[in-house]
N, C-alpha and C positions, 0 to 999 in steps of 0.2 A: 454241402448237403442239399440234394432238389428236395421241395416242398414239392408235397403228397397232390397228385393232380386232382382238381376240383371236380365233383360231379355236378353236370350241366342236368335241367330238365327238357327232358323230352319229349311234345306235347303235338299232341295229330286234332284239328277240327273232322269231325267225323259229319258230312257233307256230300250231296251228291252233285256230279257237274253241271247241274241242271239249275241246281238251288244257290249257283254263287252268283255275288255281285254284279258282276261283268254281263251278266246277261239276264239282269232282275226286268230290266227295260224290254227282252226281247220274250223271251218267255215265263206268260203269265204263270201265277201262282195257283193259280185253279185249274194249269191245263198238267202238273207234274206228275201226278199219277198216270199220265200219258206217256210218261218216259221212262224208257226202258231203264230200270236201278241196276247199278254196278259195285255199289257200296260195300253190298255184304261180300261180295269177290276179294273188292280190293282191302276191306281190312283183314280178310284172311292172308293174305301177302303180307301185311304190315305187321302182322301177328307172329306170322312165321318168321320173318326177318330178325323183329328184337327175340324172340324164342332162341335165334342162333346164336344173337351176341350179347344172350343175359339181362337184357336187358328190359327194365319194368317202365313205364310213360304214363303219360296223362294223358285220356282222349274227352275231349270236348264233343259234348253227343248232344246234335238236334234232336230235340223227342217226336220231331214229325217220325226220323230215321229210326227210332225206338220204337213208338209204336207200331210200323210195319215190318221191321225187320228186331224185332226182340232178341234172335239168337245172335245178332251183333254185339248187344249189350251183355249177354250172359259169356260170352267167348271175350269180350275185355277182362271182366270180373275174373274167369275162370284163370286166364294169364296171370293173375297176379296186376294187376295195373289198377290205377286210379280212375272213376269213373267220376266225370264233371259236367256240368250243363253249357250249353252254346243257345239256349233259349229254343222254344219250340221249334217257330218257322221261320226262321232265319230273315225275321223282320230287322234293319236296322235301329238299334235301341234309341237312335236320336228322329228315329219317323213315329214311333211309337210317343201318347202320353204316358202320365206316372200315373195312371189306373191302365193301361194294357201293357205295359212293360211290369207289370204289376203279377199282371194274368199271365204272361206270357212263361215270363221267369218259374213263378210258382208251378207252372202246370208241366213244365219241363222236369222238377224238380221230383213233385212227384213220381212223374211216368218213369223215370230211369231210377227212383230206388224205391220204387214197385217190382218193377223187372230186374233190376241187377242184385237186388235185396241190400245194399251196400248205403250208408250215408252220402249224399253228394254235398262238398264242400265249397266247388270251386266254380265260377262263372266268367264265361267270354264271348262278351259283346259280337253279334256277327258285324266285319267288317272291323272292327277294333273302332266300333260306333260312339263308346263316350269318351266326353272332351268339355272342356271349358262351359260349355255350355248347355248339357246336363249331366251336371255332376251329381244331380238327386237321384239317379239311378243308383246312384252307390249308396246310397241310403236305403234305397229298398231291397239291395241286394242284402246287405245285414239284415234287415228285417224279416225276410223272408227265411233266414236260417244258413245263406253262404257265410262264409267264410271270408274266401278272397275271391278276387277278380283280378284277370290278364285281359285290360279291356283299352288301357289307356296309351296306347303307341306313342313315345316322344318325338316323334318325325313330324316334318312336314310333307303334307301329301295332297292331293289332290280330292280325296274321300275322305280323309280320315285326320287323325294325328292332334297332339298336344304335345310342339318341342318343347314347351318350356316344363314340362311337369318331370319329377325324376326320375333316374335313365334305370335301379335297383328298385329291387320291394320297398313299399314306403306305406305307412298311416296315412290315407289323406287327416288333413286337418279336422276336415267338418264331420268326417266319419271315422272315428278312429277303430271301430269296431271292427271295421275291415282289413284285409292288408291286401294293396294292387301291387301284380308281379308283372311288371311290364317289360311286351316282348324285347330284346335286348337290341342296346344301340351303341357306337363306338363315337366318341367323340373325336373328330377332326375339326379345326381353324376355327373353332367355336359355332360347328354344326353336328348333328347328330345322324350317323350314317346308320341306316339298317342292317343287323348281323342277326337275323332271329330266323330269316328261312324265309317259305313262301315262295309267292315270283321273284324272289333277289336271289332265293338262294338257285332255282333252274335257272334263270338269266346269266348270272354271275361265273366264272369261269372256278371250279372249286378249290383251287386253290386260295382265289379272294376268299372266300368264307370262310376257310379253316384257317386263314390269316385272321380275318377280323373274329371271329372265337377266339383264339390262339392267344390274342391279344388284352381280350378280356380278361381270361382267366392268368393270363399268367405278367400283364403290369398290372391291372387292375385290383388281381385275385379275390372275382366275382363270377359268380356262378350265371351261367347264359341259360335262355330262355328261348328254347327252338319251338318253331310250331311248322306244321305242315298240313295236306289235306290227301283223303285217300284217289280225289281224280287226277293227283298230279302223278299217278304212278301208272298211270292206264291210258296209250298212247292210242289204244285203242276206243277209246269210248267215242259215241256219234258226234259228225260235227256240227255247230249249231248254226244253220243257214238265217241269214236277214243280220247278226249282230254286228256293233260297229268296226271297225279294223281295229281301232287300239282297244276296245276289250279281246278282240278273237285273239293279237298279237299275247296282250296280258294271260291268255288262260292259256294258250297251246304251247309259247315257247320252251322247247325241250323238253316236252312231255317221254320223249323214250329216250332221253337220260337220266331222269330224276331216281330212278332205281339203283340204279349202280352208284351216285353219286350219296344219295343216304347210305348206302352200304358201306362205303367209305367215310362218313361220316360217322355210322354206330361203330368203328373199327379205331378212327383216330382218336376220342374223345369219352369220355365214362359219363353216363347216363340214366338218370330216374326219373321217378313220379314227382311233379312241384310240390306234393303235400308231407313228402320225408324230405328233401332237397331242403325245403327250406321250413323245418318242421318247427326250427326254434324261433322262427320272426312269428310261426301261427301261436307258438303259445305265451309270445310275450303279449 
């Protein structure tokens, strides 16, 4: 007799190409209102997509992105989906102290269930920012009224990442009020390989991913934690001149595949909001 397949959470950072990582260094933060938004386009795509395959997600919403485009937050709400916070300006929470990650968090929190009229429970560090070494942010994430957080990646990376921390939702120790849903990792030779999406998952040929899912859930029998963003569906968005080779390689490659390859992705695997997914770890 096969065991009932596991539903995975399905979670999009709602971000514009302008606002990510990769080109924090090339363009300033005061010049983005200079750039042309495509945001509200492409989550109407991502809207219509799981609409096809039933499917309800969690989207991580900058409140910069709320504030000027409101009807992006009311058109998640109105699907049926989980609305969550990614923090205002898509500052890294470890450039931030604990009085502006304070601000930051809070004023997010409001602006999206202002607008979406809905509780927001859930918080994710831009860049998957905390680590080892401010883990006080998760402190004031409870405090401020989240819930959990998807902030702490078990990789190692060049930007980011805590391998030793665990690879499922877990209580940290010093906060247990919380619970971190970290994005998902498969254990090889006693290293922790990324299976959550992102650049791994366009890079990656997709058969690997729906291997390494495939894996999780079915030796494991552990629910995966996908995330994505809505520039990685828009091959068309402006390209950004002066930024380094390995960021330009990191944000473009296979940008006019990553459509059809999620579509195949909402097709193989079953799919929800982190806050029913894993509704029983929030209310232990």
């Amino acid at each position: 007799m096969h065991a009932e397949p596991l539903i995975n959470v399905m979670s999009v950072d709602v971000e514009d190409y302008f606002q990510v990582g990769a080109f924090e260094h090339t363009i300033r933060r005061e010049d983005w209102s200079g750039w042309p938004c495509r945001v509200e386009a492409n989550v109407e795509r991502i809207l219509a997509m799981f609409a096809r395959h039933g499917i309800q997600a969690t989207f991580f919403t900058l409140g910069w992105i709320a504030e000027r485009h409101p009807g992006v937050v009311r058109a998640i709400v109105a699907g049926g989906h989980e609305l969550a916070s990614h923090g205002y300006g898509h500052q890294r929470a470890s450039a931030l102290d604990r009085e502006q990650f304070r601000q930051d968090v809070s004023r997010a929190k409001g602006l999206l269930e202002d607008l979406g009229g809905v509780s927001v429970a859930g918080y994710r560090a831009p860049s998957f920012s905390i680590g080892r070494d401010n883990l006080w942010a998760l402190d004031i994430l409870a405090e401020t009224g989240h819930r959990y957080s998807s902030s702490i990646y078990p990789i190692a990376h060049d930007h980011y990442g805590m391998p030793e921390a665990p690879r499922f939702p877990y209580r940290p120790e010093h906060c247990p009020s919380l619970l971190e849903m970290p994005p998902t990792t498969v254990s090889l030779r006693g290293r922790n390989l990324p299976a959550a999406g992102g650049g791994y998952f366009r890079l990656l040929p997709y058969a690997a991913s729906r291997w390494l899912i495939g894996r999780v859930n079915r030796r494991e029998r552990r629910s995966v934690m996908f995330y994505f963003h809505p520039w990685e569906i828009d091959p068309g968005q402006p390209r950004v001149v002066g930024a380094p080779l390995k960021s330009r390689l990191r944000h473009y490659v296979n940008l006019d595949r990553m459509e059809d390859k999620l579509d195949r992705l909402c097709r193989d695997f079953r799919w929800g909001r982190a806050d029913r997914v894993h509704a029983a770890d929030l209310a232990t």
